[in-house]
Backbone bond lengths (Angstrom), bond angles and torsions (degrees), N, CA, C in turn:
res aa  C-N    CA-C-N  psi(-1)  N-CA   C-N-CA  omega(-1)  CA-C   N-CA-C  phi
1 X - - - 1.463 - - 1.529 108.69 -
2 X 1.497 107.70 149.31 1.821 104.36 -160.70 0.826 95.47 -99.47
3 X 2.075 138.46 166.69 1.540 140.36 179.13 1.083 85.83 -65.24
4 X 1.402 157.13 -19.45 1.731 139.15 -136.37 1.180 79.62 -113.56
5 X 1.621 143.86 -41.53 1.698 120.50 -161.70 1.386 105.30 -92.59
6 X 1.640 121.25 -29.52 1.494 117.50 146.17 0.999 136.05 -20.30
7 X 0.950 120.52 -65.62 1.614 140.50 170.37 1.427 101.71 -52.96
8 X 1.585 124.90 -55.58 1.629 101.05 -141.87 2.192 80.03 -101.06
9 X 1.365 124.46 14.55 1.409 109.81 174.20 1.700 86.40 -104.75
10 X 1.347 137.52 -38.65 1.377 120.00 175.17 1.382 113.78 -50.69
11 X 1.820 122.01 -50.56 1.058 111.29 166.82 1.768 146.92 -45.81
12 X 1.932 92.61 -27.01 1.381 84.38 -176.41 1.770 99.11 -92.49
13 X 1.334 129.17 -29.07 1.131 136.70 -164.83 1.913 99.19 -66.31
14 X 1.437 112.78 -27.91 1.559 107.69 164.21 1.479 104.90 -66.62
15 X 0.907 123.56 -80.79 1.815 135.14 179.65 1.446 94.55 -15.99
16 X 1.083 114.76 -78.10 1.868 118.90 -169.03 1.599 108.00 -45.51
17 X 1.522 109.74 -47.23 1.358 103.81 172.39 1.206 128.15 -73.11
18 X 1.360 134.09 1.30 1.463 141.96 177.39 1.521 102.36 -125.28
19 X 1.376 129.28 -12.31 1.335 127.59 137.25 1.313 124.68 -37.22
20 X 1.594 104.63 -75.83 1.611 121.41 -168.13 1.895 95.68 -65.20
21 X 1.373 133.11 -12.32 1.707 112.15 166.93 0.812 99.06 -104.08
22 X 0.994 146.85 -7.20 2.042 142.68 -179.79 1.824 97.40 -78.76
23 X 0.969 128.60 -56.54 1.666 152.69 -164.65 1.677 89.78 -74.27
24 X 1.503 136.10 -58.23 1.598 116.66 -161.63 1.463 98.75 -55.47
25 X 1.835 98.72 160.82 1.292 103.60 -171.47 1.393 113.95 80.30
26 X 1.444 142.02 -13.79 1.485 136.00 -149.29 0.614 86.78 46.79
27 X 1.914 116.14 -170.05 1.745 162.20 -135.70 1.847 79.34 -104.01
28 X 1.354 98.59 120.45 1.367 122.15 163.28 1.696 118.42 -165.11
29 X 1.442 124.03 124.40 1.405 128.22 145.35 1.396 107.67 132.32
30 X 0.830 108.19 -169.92 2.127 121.50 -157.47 1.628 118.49 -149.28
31 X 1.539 97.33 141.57 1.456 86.64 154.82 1.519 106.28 -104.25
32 X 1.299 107.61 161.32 1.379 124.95 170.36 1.338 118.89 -98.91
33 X 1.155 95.44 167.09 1.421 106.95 -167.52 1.497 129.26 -135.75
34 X 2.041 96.00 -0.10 1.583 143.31 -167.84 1.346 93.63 -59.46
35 X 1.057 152.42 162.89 1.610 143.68 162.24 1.360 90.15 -101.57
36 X 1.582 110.65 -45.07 1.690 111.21 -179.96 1.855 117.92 -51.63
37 X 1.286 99.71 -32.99 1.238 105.04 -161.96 1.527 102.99 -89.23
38 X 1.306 110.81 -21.37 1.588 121.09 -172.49 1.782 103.57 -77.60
39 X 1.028 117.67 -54.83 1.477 122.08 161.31 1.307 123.15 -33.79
40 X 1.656 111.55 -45.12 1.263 106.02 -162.56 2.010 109.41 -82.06
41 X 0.954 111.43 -2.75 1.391 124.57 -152.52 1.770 86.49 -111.08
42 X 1.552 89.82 115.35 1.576 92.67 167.36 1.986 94.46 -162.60
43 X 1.548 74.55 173.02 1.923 77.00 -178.35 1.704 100.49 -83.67
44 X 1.488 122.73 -15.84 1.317 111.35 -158.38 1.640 99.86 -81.56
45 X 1.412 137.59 150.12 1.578 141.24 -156.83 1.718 95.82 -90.59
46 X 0.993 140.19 153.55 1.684 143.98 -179.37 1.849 92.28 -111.83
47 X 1.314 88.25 176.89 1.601 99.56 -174.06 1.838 110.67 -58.84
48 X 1.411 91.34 -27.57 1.920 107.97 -161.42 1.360 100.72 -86.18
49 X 1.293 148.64 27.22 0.987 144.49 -143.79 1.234 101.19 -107.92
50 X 1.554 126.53 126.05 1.081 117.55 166.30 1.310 133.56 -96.97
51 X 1.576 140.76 102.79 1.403 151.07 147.79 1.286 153.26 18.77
52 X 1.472 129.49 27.63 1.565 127.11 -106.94 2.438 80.09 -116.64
53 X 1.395 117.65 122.25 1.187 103.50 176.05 1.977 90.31 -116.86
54 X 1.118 123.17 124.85 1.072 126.35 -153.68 1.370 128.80 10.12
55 X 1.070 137.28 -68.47 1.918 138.16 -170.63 1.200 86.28 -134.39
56 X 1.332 151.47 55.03 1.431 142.88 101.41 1.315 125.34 -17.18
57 X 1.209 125.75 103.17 1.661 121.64 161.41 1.138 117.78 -37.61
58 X 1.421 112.98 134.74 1.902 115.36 168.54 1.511 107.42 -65.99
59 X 1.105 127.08 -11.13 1.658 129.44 -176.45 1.548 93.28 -60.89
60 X 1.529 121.47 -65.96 1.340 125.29 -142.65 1.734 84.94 -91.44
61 X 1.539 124.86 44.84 1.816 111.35 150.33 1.626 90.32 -114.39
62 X 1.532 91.17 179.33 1.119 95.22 179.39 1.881 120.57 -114.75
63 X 1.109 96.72 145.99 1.725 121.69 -169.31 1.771 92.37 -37.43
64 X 1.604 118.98 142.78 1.364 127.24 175.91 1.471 97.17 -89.06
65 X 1.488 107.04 145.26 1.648 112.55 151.89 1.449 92.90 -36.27
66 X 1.732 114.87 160.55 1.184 137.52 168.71 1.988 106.73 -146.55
67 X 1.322 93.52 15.97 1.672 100.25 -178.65 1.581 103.12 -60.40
68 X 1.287 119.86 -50.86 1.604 143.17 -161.96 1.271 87.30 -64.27
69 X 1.316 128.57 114.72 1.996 110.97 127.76 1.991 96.81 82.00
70 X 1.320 111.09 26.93 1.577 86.91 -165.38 1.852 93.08 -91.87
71 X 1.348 132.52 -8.39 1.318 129.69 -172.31 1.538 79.18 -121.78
72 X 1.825 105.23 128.63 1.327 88.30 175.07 1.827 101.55 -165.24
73 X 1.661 92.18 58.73 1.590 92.53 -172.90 1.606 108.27 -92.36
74 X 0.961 148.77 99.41 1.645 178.55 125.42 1.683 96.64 23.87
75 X 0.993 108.52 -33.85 1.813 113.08 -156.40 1.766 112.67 -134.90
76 X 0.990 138.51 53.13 1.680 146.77 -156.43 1.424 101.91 -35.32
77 X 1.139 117.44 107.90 1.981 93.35 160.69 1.520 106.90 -148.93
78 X 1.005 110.95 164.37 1.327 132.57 -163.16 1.606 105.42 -62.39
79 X 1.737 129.03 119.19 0.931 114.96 177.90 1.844 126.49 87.63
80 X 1.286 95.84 -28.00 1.940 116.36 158.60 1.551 113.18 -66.80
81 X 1.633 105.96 133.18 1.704 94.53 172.53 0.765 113.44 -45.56
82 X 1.643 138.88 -170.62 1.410 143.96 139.77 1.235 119.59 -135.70
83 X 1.604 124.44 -33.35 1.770 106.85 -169.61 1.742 96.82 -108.06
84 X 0.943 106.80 160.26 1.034 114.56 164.54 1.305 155.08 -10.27
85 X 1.648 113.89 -42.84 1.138 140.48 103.23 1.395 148.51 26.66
86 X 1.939 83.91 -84.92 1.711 105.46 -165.12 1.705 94.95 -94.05
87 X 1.644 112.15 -8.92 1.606 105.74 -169.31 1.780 89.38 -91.40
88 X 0.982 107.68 -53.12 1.761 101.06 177.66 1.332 130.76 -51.96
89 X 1.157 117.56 -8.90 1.502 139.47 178.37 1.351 112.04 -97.60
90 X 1.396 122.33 -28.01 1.393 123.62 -169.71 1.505 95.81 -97.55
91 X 1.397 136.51 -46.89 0.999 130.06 154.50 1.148 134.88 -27.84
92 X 1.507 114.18 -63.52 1.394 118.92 -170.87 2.279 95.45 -71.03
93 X 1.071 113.81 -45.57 1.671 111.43 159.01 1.301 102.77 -18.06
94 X 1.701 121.68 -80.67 1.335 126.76 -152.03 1.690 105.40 -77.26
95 X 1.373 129.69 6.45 1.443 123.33 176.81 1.566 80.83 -112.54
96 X 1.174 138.66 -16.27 1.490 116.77 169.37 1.609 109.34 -64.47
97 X 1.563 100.15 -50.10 1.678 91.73 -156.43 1.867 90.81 -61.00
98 X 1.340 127.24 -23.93 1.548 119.91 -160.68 1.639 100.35 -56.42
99 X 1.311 110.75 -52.20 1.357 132.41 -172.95 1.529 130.67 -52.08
100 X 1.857 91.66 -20.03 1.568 116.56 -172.78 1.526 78.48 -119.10
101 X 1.205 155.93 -78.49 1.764 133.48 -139.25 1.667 92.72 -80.81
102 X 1.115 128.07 -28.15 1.367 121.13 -172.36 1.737 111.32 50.85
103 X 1.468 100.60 85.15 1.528 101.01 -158.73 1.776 97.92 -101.92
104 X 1.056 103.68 -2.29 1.942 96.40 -174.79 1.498 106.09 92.44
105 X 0.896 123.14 166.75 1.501 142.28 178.41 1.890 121.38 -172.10
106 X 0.944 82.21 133.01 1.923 83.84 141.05 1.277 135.40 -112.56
107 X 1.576 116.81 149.47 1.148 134.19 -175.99 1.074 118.69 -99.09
108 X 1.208 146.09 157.36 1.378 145.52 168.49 2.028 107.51 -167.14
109 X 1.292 101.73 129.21 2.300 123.20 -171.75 1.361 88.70 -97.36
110 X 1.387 81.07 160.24 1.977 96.31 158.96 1.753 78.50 -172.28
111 X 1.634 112.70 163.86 1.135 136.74 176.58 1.926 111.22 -147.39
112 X 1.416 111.52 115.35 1.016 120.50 173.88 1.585 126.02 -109.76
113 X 1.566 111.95 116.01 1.690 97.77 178.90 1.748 95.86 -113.87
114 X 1.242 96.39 141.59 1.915 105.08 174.63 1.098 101.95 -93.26
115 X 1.502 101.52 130.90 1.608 116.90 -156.64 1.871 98.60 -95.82
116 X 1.007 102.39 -10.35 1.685 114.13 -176.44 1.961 105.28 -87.37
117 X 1.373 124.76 1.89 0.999 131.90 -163.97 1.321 109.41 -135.65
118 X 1.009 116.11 4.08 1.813 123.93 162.72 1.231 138.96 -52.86
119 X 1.748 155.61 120.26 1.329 121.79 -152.79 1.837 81.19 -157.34
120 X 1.313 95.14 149.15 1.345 104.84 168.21 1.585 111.60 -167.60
121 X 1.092 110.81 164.15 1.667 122.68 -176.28 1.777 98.95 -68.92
122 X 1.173 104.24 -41.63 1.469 116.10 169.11 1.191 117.18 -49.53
123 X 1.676 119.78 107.59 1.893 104.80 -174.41 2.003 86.68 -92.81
124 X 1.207 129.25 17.61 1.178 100.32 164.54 1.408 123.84 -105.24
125 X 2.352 115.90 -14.13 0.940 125.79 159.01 1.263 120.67 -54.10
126 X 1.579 127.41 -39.39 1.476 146.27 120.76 1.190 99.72 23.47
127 X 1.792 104.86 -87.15 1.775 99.96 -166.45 1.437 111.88 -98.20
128 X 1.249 136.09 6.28 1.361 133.50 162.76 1.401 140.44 -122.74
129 X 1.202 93.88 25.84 1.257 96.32 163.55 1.352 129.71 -121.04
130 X 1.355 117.05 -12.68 1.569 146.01 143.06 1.873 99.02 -22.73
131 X 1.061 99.25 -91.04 1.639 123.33 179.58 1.913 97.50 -32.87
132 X 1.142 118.21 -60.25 1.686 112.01 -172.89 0.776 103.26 -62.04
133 X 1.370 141.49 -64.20 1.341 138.47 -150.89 1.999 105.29 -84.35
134 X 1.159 129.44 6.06 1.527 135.25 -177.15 1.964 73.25 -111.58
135 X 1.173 144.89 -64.76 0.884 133.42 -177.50 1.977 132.83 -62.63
136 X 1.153 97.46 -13.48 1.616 110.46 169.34 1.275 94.18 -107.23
137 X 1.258 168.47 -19.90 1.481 156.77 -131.92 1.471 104.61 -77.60
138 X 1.585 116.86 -29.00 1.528 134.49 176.71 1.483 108.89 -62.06
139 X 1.655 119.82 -26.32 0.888 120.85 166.12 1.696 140.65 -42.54
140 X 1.568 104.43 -61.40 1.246 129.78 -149.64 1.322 92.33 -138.58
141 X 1.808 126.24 5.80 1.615 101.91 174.43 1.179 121.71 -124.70
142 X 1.335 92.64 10.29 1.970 108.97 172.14 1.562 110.19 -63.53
143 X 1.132 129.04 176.21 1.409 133.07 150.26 1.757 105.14 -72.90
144 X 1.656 116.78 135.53 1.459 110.53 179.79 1.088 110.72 -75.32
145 X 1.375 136.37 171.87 1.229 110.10 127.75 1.344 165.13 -35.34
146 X 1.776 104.25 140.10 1.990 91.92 -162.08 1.421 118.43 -40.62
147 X 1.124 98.70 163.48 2.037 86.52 152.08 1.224 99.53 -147.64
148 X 0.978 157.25 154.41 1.556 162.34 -121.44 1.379 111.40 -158.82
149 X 1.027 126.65 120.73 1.891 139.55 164.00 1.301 100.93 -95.25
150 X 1.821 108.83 111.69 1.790 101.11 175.40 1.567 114.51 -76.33
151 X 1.307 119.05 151.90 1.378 123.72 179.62 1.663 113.87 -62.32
152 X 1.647 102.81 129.38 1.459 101.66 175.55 1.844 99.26 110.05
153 X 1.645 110.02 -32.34 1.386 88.82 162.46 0.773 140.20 -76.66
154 X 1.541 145.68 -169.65 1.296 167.98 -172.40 1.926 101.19 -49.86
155 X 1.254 131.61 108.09 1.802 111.09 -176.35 1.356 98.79 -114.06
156 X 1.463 120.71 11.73 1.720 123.82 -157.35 1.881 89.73 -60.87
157 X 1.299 101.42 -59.22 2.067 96.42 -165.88 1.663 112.24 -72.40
158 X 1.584 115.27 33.73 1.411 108.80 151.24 1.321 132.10 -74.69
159 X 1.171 147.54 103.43 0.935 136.08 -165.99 2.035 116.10 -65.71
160 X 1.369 111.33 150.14 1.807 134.07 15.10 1.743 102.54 -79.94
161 X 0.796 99.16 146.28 1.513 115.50 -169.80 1.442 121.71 -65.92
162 X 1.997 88.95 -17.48 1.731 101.41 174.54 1.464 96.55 -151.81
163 X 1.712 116.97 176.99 1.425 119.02 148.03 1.398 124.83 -3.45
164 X 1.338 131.84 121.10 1.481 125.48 -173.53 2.021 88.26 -87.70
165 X 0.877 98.84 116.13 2.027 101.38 168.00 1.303 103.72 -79.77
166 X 1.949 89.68 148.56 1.452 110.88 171.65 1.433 123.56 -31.80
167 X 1.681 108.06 -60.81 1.517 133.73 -159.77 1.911 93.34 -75.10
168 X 0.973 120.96 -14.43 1.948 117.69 157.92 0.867 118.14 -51.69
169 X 1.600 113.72 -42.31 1.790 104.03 -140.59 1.766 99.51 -115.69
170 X 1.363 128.10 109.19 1.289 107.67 148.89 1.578 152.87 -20.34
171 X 1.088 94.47 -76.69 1.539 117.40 166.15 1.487 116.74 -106.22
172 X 1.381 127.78 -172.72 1.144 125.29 153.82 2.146 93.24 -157.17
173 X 1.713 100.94 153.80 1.438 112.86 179.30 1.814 99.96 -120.44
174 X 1.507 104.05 147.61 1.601 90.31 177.69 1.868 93.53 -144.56
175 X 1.330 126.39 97.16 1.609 100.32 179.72 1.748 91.42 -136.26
176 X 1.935 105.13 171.67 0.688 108.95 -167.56 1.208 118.14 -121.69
177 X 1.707 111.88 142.06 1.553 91.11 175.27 2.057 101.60 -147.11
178 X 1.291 84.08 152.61 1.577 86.10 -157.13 1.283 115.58 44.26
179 X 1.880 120.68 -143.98 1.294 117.13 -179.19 1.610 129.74 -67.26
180 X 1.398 113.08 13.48 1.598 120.65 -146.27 1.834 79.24 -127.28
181 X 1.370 90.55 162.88 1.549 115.06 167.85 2.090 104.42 -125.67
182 X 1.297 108.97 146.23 1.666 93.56 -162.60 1.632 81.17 -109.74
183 X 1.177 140.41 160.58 1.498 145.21 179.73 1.331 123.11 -139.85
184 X 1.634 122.65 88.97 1.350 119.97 175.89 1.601 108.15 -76.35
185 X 1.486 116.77 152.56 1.247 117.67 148.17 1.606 129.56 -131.23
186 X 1.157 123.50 121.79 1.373 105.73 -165.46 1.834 122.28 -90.37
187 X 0.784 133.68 119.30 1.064 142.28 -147.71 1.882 103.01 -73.72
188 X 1.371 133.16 151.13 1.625 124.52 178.78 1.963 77.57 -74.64
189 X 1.247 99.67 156.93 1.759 131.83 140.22 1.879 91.72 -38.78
190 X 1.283 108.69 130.77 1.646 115.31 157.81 1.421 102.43 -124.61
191 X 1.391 119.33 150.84 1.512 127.11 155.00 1.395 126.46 -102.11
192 X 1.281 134.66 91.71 1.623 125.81 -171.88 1.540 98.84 -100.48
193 X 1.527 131.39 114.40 1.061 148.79 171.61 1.235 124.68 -94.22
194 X 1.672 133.14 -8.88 1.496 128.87 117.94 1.630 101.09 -103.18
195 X 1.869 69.54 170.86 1.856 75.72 167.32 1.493 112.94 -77.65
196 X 1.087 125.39 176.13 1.058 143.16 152.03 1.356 115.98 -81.27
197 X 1.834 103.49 151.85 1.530 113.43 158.80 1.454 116.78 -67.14
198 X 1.362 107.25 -55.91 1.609 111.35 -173.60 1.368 106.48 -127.47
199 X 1.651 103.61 142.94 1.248 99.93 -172.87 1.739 117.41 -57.64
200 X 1.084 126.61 -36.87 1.306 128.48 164.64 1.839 129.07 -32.39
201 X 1.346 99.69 -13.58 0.868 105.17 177.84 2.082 111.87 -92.04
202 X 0.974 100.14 9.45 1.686 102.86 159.36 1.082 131.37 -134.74
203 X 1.442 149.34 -168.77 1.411 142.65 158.50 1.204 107.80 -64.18
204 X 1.042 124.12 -57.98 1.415 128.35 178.43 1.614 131.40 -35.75
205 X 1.343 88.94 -31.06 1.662 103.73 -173.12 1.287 114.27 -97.65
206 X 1.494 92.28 -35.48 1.744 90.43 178.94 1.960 115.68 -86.69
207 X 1.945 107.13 10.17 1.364 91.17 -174.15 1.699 99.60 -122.16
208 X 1.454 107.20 -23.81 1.794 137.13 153.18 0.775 140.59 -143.79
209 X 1.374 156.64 -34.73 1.139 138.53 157.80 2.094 93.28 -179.96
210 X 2.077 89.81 152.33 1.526 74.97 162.20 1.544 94.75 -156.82
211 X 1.695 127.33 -169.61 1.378 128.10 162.36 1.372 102.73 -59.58
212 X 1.832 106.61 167.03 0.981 116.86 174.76 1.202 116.31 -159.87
213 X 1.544 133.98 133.01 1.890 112.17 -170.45 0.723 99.09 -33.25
214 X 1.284 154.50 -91.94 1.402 166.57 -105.96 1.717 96.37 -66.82
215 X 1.290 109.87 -72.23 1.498 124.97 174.51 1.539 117.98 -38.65
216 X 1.442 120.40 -52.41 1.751 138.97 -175.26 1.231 98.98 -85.51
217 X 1.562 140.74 -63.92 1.262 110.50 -177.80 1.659 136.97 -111.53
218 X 1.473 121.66 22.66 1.242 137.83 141.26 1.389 105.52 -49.74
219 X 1.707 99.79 -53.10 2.307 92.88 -163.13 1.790 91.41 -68.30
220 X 1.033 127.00 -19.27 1.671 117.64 -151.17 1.361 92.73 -101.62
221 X 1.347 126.51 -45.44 1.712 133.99 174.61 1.632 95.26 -34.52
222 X 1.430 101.90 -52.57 1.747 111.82 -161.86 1.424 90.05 -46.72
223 X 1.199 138.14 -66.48 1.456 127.78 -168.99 1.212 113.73 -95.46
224 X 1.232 120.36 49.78 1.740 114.31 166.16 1.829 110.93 60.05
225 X 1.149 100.15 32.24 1.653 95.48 171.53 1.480 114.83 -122.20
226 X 1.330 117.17 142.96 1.471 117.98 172.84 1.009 132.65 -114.81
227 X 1.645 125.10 88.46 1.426 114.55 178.01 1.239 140.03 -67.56
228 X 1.366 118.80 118.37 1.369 122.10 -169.14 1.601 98.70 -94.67
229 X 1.246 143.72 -31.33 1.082 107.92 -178.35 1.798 104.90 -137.27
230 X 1.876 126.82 164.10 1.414 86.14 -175.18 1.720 72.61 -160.14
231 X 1.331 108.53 105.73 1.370 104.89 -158.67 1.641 104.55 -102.78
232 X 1.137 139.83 80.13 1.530 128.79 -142.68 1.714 91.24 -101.52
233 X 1.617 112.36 134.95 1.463 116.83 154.89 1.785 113.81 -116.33
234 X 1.305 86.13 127.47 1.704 99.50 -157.73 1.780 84.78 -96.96
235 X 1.307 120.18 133.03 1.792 141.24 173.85 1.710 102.25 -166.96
236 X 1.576 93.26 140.30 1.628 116.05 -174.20 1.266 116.84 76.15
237 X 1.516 128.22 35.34 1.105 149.28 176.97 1.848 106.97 -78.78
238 X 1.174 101.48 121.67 1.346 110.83 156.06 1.542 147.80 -153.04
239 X 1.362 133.99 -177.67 1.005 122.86 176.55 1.653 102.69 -132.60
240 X 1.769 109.98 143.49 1.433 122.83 173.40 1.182 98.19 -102.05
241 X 1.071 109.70 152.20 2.157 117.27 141.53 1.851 113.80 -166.91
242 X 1.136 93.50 134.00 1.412 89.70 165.71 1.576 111.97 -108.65
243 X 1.819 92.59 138.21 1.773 109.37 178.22 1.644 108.53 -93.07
244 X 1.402 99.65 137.05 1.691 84.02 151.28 1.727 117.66 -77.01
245 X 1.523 112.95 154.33 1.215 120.04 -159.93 1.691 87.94 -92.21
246 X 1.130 131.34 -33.75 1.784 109.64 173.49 1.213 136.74 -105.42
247 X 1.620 112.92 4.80 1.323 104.55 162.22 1.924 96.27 -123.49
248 X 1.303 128.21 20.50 1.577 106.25 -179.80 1.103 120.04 77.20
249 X 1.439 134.87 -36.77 1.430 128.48 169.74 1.002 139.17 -55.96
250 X 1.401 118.66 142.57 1.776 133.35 -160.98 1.693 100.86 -71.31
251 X 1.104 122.27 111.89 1.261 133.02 172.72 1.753 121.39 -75.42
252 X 1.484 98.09 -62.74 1.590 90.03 164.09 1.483 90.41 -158.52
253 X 1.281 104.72 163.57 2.083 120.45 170.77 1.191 136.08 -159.94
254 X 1.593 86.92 116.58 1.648 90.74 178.04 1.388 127.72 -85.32
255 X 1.556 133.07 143.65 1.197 125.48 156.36 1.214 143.66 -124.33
256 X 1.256 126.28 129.33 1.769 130.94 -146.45 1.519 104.00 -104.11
257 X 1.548 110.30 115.05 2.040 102.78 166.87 1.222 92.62 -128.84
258 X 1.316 88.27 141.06 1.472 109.14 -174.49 1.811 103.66 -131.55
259 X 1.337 105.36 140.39 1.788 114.96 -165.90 1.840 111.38 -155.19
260 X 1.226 93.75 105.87 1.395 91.64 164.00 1.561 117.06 -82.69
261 X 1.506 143.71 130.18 1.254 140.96 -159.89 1.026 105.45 -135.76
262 X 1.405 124.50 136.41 1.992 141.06 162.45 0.905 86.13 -88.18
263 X 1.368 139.63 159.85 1.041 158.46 135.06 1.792 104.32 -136.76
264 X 1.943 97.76 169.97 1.537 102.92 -172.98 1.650 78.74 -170.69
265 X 1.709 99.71 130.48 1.320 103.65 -174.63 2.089 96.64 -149.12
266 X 1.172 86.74 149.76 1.868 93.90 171.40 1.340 99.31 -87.51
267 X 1.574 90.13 139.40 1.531 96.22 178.78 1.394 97.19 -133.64
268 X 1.548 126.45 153.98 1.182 112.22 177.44 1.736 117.42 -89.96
269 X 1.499 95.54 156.71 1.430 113.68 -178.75 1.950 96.88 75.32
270 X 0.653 132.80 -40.15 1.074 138.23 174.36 1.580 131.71 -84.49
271 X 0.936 114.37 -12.66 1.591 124.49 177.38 1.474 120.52 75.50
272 X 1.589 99.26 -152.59 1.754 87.84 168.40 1.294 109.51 -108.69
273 X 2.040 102.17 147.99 1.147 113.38 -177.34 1.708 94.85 -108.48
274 X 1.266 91.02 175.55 2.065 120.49 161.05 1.071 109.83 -113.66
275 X 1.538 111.43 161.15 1.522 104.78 172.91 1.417 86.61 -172.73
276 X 1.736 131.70 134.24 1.458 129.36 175.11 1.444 95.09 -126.69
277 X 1.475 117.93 113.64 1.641 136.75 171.47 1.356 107.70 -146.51
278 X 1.715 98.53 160.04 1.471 116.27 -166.89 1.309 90.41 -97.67
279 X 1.289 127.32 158.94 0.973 157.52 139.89 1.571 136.11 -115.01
280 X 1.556 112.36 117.76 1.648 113.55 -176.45 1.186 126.22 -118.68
281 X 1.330 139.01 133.55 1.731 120.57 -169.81 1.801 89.85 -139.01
282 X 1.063 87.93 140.67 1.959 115.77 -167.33 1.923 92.22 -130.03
283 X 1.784 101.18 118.05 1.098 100.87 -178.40 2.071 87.48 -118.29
284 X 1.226 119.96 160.85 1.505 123.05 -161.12 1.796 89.03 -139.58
285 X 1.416 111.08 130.04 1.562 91.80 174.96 1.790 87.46 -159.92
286 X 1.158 93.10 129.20 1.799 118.31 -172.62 1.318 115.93 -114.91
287 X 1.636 114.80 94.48 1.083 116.65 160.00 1.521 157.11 -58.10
């Protein structure tokens, strides 16, 4: 085999492998542009961090400080939640009534990896994989196409799948504008150090979305790759929605996961690689 077909089968066998994790999940996630939100997002773990070693219960992590930011309504008004609390309660309210009127929605993924944030033991993944993924980004970073839930069906598997809990949410935002109230929530830092079977089996999954074997090595099987390890720390996680302010209903909602990931996978002819990238998926759904 010649250095020249070396090269251009290492090259494509990287691509496919940062294909097949860019692609699980379909087209999902965003960059931001939040300064708040840009800060909060790092690979290093905060005190609040939650712990996840495959199907670990979220019960047995432990509770985040809530000293920081835990009352944190932007705009005072009469009759608006305000602490922390009263915004998680009104929320989880307005995904009840969704669940009971079953009003329809659309959906719409996107998936963003920053190609400037790539790292591997590999100084040649180093220089090529930057270049693919700034060159696929058209792929997986558009908005997908809609997909539509007709009104009156089934809305039970919208996520969060249940009650958003106290011990989830960092912060919470509640302000108002015109007839609507807009509702951030910021999600604790989680650590999932395997994947999971089902997303339910983390915070993440059960409040937006997360990896899952199923998701990481089905897409990677597809091209002959084997991930052995896929260590994801999820920080700067959130959820949008705007309510109407007189009947409670979910107007529209966004949701932000954000994951920095090690991974180390066999690849053929090539052995095993490393590779440490973020990964973000932003799902948009308008009721």
């Amino acid at each position: 085999m010649t250095k020249l077909f070396k090269s251009i089968l290492a090259l494509g066998i990287a691509a496919a492998l940062l294909f097949a994790l860019a692609a699980c999940n379909g087209n999902k996630a965003p960059e931001t542009t939040d300064p708040e939100i840009t800060e909060e997002i790092t690979t290093e773990l905060e005190p609040d961090t939650l712990d996840v070693a495959s199907t670990e219960d979220e019960d047995t992590t432990e509770e985040e400080d809530t000293t920081e930011g835990e009352t944190t309504t932007e705009e005072a008004t009469t009759g608006a939640p305000k602490t922390k609390e009263e915004i998680i309660d009104y929320f989880n309210a307005a995904m009840v009534k969704v669940r009971a009127d079953k009003p329809g929605y659309t959906n719409q993924e996107r998936t963003l990896i920053d190609d400037t944030k790539i790292s591997s033991s590999k100084g040649w993944i180093n220089t090529i994989a930057p270049p693919i993924i700034r060159m696929a980004k058209g792929i997986w970073s558009s908005w997908s196409d809609p997909s539509v839930k007709a009104k009156g069906t089934d809305h039970s598997g919208l996520r969060p799948v249940s009650d958003i809990q106290s011990a989830w949410v960092k912060s919470a935002t509640c302000t108002e504008s015109g007839g609507n109230y807009s509702i951030r929530l910021y999600l604790v830092d989680e650590r999932v150090r395997e994947l999971p079977i089902n997303e339910s089996d983390t915070m993440h999954g059960k409040a937006i979305a997360c990896y899952t074997k199923g998701d990481i090595t089905d897409g990677a099987g597809d091209v002959g790759v084997d991930i052995s390890k896929f260590d994801c720390r999820y920080s700067g996680s959130y959820i949008d929605c705007t309510i109407n302010k007189a009947t409670g209903a979910m107007v529209k909602m966004n949701t932000y996961s954000n994951a920095q990931v090690d991974l180390e996978a066999k690849v053929p002819v090539l052995g095993t690689l490393d590779a440490s990238l973020p990964l973000a998926q932003e799902r948009m759904f308008t009721f």
